[in-house]
N, CA and C atoms of all chains as a GROMACS GRO file, in nm:
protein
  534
    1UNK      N    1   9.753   9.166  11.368
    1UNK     CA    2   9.863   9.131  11.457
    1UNK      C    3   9.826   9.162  11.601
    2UNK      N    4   9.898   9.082  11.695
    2UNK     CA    5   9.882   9.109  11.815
    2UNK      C    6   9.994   9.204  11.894
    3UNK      N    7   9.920   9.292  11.981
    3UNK     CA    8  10.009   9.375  12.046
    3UNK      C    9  10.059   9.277  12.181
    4UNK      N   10  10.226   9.295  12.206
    4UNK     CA   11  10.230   9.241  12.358
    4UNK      C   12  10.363   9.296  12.417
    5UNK      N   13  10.350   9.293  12.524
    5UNK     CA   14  10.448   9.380  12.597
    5UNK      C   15  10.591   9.272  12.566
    6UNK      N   16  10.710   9.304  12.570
    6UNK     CA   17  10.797   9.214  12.523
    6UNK      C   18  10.813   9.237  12.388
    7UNK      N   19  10.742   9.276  12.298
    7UNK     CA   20  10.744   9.229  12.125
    7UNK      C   21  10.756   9.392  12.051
    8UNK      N   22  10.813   9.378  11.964
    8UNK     CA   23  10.818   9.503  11.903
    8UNK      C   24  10.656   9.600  11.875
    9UNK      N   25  10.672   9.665  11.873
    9UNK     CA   26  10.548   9.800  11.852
    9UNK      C   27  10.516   9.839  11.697
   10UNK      N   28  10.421   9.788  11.691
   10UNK     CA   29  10.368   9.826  11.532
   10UNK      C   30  10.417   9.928  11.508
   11UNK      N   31  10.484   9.930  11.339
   11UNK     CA   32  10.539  10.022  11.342
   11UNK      C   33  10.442  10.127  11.254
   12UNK      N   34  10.419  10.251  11.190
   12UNK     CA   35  10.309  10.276  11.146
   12UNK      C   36  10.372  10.444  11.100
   13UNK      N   37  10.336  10.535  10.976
   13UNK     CA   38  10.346  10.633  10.940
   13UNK      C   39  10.222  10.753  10.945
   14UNK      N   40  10.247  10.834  10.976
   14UNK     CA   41  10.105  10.932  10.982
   14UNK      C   42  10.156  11.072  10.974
   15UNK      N   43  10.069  11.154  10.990
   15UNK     CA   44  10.076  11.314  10.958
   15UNK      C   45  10.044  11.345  11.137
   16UNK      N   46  10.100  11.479  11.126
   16UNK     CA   47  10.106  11.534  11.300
   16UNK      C   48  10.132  11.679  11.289
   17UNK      N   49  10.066  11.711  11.397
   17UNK     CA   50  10.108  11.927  11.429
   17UNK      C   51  10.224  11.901  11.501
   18UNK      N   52  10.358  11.932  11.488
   18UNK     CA   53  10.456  11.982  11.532
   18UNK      C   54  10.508  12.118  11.507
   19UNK      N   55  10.586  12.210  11.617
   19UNK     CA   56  10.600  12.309  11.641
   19UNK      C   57  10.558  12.408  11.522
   20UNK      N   58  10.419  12.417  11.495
   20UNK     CA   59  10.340  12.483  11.442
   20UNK      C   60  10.328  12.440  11.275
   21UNK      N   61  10.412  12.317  11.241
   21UNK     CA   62  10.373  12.314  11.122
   21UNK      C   63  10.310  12.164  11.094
   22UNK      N   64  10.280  12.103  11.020
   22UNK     CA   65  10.220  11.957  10.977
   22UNK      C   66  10.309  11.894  10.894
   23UNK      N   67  10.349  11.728  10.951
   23UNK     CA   68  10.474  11.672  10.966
   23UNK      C   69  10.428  11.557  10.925
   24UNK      N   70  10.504  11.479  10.871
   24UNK     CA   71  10.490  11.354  10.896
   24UNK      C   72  10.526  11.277  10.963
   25UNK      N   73  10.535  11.185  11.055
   25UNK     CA   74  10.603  11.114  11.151
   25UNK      C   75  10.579  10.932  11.136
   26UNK      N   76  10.736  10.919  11.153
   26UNK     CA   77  10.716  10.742  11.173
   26UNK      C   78  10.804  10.693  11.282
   27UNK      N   79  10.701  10.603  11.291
   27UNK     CA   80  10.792  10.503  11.479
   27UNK      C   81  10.889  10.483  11.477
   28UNK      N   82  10.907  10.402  11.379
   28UNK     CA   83  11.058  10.335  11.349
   28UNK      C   84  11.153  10.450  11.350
   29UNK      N   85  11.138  10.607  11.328
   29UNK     CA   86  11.244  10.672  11.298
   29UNK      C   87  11.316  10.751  11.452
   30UNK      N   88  11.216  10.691  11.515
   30UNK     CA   89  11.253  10.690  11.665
   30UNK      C   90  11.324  10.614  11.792
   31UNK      N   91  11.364  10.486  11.673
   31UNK     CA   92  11.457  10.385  11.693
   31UNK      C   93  11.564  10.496  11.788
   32UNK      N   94  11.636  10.439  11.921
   32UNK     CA   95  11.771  10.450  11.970
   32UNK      C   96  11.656  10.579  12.078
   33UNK      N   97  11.564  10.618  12.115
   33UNK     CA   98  11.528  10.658  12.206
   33UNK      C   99  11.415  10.634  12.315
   34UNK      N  100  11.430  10.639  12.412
   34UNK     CA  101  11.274  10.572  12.501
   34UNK      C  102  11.170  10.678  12.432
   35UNK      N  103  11.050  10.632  12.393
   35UNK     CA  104  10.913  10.669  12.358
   35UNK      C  105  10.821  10.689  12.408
   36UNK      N  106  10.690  10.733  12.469
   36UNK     CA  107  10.573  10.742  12.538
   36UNK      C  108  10.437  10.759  12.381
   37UNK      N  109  10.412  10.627  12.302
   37UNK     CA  110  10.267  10.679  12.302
   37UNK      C  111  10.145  10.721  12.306
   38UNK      N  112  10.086  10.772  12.342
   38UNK     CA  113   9.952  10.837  12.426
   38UNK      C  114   9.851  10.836  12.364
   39UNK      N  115   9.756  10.738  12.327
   39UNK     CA  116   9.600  10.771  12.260
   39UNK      C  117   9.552  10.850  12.331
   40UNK      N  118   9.412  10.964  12.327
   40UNK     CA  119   9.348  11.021  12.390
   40UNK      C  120   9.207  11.043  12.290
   41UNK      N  121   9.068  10.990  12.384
   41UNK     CA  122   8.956  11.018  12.317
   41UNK      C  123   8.947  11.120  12.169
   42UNK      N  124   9.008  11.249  12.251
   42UNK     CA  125   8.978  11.389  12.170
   42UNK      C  126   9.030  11.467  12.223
   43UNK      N  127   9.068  11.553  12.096
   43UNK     CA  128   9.121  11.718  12.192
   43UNK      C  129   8.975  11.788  12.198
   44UNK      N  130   9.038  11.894  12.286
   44UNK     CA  131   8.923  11.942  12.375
   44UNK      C  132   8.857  11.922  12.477
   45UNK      N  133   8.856  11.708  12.504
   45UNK     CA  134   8.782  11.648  12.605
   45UNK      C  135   8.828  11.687  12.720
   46UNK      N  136   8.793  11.680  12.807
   46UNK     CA  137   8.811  11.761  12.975
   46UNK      C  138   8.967  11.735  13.025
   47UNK      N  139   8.926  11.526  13.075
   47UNK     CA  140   9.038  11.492  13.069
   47UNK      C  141   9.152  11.508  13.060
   48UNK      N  142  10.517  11.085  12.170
   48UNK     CA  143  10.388  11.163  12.118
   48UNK      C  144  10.261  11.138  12.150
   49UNK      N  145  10.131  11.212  12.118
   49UNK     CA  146  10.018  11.192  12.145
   49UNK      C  147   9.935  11.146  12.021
   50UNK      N  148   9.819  11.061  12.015
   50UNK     CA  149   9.773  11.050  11.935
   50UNK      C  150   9.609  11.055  11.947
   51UNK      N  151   9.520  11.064  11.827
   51UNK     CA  152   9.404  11.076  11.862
   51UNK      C  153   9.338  11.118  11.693
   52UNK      N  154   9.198  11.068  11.696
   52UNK     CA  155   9.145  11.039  11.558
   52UNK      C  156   9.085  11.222  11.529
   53UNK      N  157   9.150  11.304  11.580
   53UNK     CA  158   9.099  11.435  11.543
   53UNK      C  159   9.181  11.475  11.438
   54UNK      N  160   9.187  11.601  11.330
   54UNK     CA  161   9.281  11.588  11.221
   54UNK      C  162   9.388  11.745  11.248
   55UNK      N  163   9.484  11.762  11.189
   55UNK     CA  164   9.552  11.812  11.248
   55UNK      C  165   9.567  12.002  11.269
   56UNK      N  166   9.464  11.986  11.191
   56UNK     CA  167   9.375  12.123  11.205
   56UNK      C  168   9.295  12.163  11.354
   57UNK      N  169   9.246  12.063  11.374
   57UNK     CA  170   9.185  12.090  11.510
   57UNK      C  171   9.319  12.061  11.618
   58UNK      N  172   9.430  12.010  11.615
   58UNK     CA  173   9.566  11.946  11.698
   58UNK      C  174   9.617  12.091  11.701
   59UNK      N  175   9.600  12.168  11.592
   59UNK     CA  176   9.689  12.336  11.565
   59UNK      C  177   9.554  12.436  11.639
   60UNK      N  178   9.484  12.385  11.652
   60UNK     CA  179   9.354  12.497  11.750
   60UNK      C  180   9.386  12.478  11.858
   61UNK      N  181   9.328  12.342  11.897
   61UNK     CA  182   9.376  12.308  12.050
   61UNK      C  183   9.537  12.339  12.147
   62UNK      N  184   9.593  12.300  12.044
   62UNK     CA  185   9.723  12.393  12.091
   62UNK      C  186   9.732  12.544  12.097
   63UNK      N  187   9.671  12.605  12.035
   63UNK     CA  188   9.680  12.738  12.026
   63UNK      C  189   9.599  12.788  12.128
   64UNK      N  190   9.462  12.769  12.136
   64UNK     CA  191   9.374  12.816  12.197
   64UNK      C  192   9.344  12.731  12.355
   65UNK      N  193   9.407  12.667  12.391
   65UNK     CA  194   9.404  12.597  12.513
   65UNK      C  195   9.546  12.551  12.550
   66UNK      N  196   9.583  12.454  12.478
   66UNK     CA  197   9.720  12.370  12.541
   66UNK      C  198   9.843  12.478  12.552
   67UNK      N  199   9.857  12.594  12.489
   67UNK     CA  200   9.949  12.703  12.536
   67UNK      C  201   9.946  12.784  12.653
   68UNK      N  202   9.808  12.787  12.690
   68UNK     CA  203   9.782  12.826  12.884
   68UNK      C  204   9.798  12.760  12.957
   69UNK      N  205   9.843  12.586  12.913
   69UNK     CA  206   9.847  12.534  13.036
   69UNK      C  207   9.988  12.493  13.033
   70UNK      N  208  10.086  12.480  12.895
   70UNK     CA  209  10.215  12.461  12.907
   70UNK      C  210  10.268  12.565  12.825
   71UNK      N  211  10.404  12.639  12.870
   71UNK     CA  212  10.407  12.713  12.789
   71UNK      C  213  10.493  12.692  12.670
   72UNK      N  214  10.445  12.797  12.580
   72UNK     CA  215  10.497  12.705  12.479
   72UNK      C  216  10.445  12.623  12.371
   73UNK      N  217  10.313  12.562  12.444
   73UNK     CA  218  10.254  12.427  12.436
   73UNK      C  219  10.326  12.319  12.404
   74UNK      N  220  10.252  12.190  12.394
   74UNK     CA  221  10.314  12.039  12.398
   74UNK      C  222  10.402  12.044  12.338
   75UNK      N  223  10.514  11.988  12.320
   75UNK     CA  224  10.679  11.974  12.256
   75UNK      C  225  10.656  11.883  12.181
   76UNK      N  226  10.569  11.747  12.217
   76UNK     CA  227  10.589  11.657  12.121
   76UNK      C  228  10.497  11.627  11.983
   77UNK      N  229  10.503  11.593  11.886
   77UNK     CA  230  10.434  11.534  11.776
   77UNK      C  231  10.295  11.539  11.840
   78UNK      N  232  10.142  11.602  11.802
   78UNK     CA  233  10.032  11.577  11.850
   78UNK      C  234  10.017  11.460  11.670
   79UNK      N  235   9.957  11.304  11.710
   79UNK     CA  236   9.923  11.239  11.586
   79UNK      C  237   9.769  11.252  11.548
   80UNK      N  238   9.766  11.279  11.406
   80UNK     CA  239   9.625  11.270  11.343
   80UNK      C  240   9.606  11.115  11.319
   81UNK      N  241   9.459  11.041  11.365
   81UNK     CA  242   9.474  10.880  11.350
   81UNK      C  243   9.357  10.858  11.305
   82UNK      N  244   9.325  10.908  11.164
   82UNK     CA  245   9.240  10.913  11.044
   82UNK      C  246   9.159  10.745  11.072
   83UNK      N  247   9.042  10.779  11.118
   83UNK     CA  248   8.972  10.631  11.076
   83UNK      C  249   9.019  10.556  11.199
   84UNK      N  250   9.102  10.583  11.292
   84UNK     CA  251   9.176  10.477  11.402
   84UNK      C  252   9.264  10.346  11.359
   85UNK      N  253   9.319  10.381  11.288
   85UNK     CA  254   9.407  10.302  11.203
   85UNK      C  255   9.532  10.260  11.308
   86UNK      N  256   9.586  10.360  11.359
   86UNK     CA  257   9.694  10.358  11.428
   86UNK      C  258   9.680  10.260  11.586
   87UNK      N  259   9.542  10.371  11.605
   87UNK     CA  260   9.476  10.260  11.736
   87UNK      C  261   9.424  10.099  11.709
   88UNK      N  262   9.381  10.099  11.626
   88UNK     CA  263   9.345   9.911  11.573
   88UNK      C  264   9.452   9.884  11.562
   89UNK      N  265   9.600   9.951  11.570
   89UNK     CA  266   9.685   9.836  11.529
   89UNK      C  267   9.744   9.828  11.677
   90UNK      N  268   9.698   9.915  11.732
   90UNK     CA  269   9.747   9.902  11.962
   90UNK      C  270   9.634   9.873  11.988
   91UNK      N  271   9.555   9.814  11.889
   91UNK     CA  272   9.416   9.727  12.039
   91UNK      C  273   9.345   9.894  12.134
   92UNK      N  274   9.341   9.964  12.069
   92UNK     CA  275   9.260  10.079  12.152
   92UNK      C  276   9.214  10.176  12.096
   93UNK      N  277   9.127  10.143  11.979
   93UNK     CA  278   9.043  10.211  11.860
   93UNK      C  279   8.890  10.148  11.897
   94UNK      N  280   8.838  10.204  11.954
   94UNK     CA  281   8.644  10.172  12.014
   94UNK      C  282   8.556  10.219  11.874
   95UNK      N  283   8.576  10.122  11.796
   95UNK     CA  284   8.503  10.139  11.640
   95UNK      C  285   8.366  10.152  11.677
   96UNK      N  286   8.274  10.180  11.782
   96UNK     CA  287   8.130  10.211  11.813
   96UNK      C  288   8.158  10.366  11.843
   97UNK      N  289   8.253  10.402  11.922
   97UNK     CA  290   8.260  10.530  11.957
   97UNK      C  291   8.334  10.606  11.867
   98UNK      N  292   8.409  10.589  11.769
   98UNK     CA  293   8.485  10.613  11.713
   98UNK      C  294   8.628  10.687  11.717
   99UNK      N  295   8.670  10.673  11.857
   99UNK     CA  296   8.769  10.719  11.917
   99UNK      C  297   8.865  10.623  11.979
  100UNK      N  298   9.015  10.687  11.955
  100UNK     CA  299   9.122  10.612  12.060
  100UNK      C  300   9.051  10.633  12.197
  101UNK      N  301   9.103  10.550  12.256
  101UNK     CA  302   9.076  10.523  12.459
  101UNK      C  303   9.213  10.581  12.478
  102UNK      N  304   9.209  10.600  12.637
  102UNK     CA  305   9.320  10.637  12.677
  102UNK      C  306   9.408  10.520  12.709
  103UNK      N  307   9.536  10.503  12.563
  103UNK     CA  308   9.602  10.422  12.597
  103UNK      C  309   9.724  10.456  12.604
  104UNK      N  310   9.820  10.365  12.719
  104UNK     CA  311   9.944  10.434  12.676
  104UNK      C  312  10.055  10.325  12.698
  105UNK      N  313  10.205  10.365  12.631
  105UNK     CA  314  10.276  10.222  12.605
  105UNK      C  315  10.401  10.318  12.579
  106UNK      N  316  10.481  10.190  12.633
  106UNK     CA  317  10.610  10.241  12.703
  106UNK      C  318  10.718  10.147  12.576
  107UNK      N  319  10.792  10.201  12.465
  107UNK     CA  320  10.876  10.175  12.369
  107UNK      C  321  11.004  10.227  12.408
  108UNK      N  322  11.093  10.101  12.433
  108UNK     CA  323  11.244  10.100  12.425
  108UNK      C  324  11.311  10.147  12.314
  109UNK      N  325  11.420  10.183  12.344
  109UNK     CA  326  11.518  10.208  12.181
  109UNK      C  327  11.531  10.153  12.078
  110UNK      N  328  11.527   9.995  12.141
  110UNK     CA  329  11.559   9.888  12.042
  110UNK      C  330  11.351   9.904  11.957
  111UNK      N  331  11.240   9.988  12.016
  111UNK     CA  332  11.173   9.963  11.939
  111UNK      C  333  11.055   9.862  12.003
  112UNK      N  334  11.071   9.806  12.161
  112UNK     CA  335  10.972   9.701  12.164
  112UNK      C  336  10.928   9.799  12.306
  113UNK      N  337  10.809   9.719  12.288
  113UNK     CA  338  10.677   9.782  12.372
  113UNK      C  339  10.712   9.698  12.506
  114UNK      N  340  10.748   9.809  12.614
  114UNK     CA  341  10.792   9.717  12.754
  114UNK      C  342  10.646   9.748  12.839
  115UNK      N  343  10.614   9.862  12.899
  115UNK     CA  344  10.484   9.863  12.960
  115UNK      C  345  10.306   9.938  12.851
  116UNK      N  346  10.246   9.900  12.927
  116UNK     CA  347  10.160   9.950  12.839
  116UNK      C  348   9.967   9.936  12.987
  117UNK      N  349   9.930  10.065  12.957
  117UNK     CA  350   9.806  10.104  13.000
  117UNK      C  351   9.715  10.179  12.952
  118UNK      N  352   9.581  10.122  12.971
  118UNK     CA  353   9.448  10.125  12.879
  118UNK      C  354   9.362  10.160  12.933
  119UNK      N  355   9.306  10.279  12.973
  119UNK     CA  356   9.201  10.377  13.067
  119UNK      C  357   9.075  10.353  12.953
  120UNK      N  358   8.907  10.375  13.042
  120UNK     CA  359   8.819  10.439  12.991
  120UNK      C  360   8.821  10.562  12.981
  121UNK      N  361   8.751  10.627  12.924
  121UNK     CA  362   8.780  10.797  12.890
  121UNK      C  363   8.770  10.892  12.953
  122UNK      N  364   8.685  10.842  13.111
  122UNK     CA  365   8.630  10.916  13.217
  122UNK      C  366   8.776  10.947  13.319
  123UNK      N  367   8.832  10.871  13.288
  123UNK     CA  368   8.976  10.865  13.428
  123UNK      C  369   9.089  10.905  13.336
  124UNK      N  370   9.155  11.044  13.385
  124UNK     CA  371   9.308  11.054  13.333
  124UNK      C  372   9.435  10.979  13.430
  125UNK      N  373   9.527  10.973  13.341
  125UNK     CA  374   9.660  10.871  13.390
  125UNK      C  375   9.712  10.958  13.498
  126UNK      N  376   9.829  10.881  13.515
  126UNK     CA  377   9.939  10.944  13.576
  126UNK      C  378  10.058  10.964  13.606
  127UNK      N  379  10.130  11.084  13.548
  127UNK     CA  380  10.240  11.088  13.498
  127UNK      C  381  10.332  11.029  13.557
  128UNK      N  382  10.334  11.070  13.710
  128UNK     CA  383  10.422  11.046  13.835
  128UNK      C  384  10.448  10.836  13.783
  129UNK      N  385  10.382  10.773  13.773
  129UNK     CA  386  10.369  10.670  13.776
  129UNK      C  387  10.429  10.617  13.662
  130UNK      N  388  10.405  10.692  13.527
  130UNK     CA  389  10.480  10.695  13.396
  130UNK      C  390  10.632  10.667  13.400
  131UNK      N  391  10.670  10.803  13.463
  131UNK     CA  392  10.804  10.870  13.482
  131UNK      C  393  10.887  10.800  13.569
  132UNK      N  394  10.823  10.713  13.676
  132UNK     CA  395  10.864  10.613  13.771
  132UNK      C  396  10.901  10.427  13.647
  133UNK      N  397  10.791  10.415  13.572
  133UNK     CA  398  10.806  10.327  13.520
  133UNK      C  399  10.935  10.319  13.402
  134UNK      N  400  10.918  10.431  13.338
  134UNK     CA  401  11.026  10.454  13.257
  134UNK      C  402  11.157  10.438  13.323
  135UNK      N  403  11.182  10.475  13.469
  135UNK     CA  404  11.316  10.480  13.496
  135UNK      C  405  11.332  10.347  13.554
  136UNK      N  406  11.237  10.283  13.612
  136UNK     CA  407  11.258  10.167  13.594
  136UNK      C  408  11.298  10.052  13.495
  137UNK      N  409  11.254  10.077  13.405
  137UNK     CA  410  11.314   9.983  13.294
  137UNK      C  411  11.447  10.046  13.259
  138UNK      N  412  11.464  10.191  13.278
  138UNK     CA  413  11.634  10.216  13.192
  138UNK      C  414  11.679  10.150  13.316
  139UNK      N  415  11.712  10.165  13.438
  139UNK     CA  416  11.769  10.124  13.535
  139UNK      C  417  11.794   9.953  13.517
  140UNK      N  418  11.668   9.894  13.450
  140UNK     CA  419  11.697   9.762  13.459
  140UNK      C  420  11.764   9.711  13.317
  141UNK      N  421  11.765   9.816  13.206
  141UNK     CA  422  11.861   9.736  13.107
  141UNK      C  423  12.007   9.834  13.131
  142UNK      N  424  12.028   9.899  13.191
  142UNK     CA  425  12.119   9.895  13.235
  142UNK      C  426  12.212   9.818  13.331
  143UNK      N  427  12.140   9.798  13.433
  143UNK     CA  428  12.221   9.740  13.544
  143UNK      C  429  12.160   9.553  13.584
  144UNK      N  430  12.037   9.544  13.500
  144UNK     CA  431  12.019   9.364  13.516
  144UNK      C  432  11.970   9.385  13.608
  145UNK      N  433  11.992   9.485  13.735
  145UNK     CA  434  11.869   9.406  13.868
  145UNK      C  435  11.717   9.484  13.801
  146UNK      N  436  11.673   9.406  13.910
  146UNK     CA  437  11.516   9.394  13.889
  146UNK      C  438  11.415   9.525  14.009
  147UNK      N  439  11.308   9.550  13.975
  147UNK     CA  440  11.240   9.617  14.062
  147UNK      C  441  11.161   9.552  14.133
  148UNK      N  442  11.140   9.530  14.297
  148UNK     CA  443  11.055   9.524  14.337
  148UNK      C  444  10.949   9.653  14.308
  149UNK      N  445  10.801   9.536  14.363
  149UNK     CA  446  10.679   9.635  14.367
  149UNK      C  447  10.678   9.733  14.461
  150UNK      N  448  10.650   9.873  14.419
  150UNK     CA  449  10.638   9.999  14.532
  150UNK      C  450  10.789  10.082  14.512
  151UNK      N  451  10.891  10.008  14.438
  151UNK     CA  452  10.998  10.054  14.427
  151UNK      C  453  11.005  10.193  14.354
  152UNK      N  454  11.050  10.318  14.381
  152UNK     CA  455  11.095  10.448  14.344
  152UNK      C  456  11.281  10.452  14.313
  153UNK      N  457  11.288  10.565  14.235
  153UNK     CA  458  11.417  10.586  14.165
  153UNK      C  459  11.521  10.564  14.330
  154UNK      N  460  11.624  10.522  14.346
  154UNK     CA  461  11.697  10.560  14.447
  154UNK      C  462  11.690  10.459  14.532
  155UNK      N  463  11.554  10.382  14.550
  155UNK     CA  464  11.525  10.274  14.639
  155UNK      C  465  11.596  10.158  14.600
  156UNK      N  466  11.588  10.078  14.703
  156UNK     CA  467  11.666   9.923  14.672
  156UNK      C  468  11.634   9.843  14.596
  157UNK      N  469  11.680   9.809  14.513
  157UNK     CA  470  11.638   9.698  14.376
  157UNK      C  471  11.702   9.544  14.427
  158UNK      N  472  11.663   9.447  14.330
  158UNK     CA  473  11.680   9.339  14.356
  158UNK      C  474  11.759   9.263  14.241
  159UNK      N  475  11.899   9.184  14.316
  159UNK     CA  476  12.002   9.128  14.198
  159UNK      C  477  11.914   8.931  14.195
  160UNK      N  478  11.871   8.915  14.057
  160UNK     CA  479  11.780   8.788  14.082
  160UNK      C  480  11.894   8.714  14.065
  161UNK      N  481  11.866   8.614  14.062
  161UNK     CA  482  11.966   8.486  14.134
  161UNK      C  483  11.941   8.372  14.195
  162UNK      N  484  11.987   8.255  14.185
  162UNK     CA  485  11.931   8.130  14.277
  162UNK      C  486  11.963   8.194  14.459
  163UNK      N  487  12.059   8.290  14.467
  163UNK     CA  488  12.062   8.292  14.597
  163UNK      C  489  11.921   8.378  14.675
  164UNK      N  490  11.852   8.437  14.562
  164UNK     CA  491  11.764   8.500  14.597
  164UNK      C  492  11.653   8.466  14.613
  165UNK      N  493  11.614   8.335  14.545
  165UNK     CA  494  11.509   8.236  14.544
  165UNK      C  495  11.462   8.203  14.701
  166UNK      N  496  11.327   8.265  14.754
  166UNK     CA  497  11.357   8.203  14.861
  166UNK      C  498  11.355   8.308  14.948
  167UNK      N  499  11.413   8.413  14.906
  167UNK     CA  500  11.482   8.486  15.034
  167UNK      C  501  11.412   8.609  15.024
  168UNK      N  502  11.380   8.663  14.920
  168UNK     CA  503  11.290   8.777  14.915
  168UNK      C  504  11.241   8.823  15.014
  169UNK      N  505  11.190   8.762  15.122
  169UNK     CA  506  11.104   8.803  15.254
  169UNK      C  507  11.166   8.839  15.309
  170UNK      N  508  11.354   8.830  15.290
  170UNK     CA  509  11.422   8.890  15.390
  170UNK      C  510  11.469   9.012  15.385
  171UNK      N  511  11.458   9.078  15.205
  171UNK     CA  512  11.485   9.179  15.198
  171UNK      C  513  11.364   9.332  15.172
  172UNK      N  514  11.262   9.272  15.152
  172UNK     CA  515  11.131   9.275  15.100
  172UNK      C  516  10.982   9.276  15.178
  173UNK      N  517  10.918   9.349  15.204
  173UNK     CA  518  10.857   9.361  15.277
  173UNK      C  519  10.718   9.431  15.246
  174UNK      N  520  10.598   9.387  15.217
  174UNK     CA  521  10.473   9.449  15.178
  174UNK      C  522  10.452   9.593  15.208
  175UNK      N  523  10.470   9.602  15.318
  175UNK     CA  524  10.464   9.755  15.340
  175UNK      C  525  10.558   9.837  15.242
  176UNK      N  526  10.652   9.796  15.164
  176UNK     CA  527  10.750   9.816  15.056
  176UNK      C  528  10.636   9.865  14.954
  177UNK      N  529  10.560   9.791  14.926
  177UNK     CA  530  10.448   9.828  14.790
  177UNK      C  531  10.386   9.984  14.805
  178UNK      N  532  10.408  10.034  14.894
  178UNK     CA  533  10.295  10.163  14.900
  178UNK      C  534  10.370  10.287  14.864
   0.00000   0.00000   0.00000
């Protein structure tokens, strides 16, 4: 699929560190608030 | 949230051992594990030679759709100021229907589009406006 500004945001499920424990998290369950996703190379990288 | 193909073992180091000196507390939001770049191939910013997300980033409304979106090489970090400006730009505009001119900040004059406006822009609008 194609990404495009205008069109909904893949929606997608994954695992995550939140406030110290390991979570699962999905997009969609973030429906009804503004979002910021952020790729980044790597932790650790300088950047 | 943040995301990135490291797993979430190293997301619970890095927070501990770095990202808590520089915020306190450390990061508030979800750090994502993106096993294989799965998450990034599906935003166009998974570099399957390097095997890492790029610095991408994308701006999701309530309703769920992707309004802005920016895609760095790995050498240059973003910028928030510019983020935080964009975001309030779009609530401002599904709230209230006018539009942003370019260079526009929170507070500054926005623009109601319109046939009466067609045209006239130059009168309210001014390049030196962009900076």
């Amino acid at each position: 699929m194609c990404l495009m500004v205008g069109k909904p945001a893949p929606d997608f499920e994954a695992s995550a560190y939140i406030d110290g424990d390991f979570k699962k998290v999905k997009l969609s369950d973030h429906k009804g608030k503004w979002l910021v996703l952020c790729f980044y190379p790597g932790d650790f990288t300088y950047v | 949230m943040s995301v990135s193909v490291d797993s979430n073992f190293s997301h619970k180091i890095w927070q501990e051992t770095e990202l808590s000196k520089m915020v306190e507390g450390g990061v508030p939001f979800p750090m994502i594990t993106d096993a294989g770049g799965r998450i990034g191939s599906l935003y166009g910013v998974y570099d399957q030679e390097a095997g890492v997300d790029v610095r991408g980033r994308f701006i999701i409304d309530p309703e769920g759709i992707v309004q802005a979106m920016e895609v760095l090489t790995p050498p240059v970090g973003r910028n928030v100021s510019e983020l935080i400006r964009q975001v309030k730009a779009y609530q401002h505009h599904q709230k209230t229907g006018e539009v942003m001119p370019s260079g526009w900040q929170p507070g500054k004059p926005t623009l109601k589009p319109g046939p009466g406006l067609a045209g006239k822009v130059w009168e309210v609008w001014k390049p030196d406006k962009a900076f």
